[in-house]
N, C-alpha and C positions, 0 to 999 in steps of 0.2 A: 405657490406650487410646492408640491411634495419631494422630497428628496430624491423618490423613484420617480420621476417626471424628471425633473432636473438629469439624473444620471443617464436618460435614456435619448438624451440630445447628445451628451459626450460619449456614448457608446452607438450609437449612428455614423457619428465622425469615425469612429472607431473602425468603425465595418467600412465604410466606405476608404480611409488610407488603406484599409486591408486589400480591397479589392482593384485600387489603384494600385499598390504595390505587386500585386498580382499579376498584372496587365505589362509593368516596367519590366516584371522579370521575365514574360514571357516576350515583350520585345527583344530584350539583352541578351537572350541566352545565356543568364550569369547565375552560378552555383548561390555564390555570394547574396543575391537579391533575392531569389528563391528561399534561401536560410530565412533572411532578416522577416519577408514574406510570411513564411511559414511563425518566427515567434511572434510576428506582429499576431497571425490568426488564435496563437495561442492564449496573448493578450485579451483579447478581445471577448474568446469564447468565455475566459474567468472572470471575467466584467459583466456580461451579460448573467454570468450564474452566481454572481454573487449579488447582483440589483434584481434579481426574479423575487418576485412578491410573494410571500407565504399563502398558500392555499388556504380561504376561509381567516384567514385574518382580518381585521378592525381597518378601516383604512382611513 
């Protein structure tokens, strides 16, 4: 497997703590989780844009 195959199982994980975290904070009603929530989403979004496959590249 490719490196971008590979990365796109740990960014999956990714998304998915994102949206469990999501879910915790909306049960909680806590600022705090909401935060942690939100930098996990930011995590994730820069993982996903840095494993994005160059257009018309050799694969």
């Amino acid at each position: 497997m490719s490196a971008l195959r590979d990365g796109y199982v740990v960014l999956l994980g990714a998304s998915g703590l994102t949206v469990l975290t999501y879910a915790l904070a909306l049960r909680l009603r806590n600022w705090s989780a909401w935060l942690v929530a939100f930098a996990i989403t930011i995590g994730t979004l820069v993982g996903w844009w840095t494993q994005r496959g160059s257009v018309g590249a050799a694969t």
